[in-house]
N, C-alpha and C positions, 0 to 999 in steps of 0.2 A: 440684288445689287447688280448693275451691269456691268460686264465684260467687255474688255475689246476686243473683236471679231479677226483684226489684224496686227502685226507690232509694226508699230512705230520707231523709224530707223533712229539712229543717235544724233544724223545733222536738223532732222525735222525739231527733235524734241528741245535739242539745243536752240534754234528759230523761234522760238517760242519761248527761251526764257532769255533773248538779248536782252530784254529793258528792265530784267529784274539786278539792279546794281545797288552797291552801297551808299547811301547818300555823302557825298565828303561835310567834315566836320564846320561848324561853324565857329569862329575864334575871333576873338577880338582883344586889343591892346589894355593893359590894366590903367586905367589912368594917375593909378597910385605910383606905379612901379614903375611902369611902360612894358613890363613880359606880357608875351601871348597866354589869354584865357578861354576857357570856355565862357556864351555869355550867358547872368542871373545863376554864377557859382562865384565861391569866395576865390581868390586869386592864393593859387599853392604855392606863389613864390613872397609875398610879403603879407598872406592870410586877409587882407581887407575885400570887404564889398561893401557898396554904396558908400564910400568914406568912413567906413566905422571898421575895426579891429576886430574879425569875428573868430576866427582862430589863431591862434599862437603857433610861430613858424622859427623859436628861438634853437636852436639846436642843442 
């Protein structure tokens, strides 16, 4: 297995992972309800997708 021959200081190593970032979320409006959802999940505030009741959100 190979070694590194020198260290590599902490601003280098940091230069090298600028573009590793978290992708931000994608969300979109329930058209049942109008709250924000994640999209092709059932919506956690009135439980519908695609127009049908898929979980029950009755308290």
């Amino acid at each position: 297995m190979a070694l590194p021959k020198y260290r590599i200081s902490k601003a280098r190593g940091r230069k090298r992972r600028t573009h590793y970032k978290a992708a931000t979320i994608t969300v979109m409006d329930c058209p049942q309800c109008g709250q924000t959802k994640m999209p092709h999940r059932a919506c956690p505030n009135c439980g519908y997708y695609r127009g049908r009741p898929v979980i029950s959100t009755s308290d």
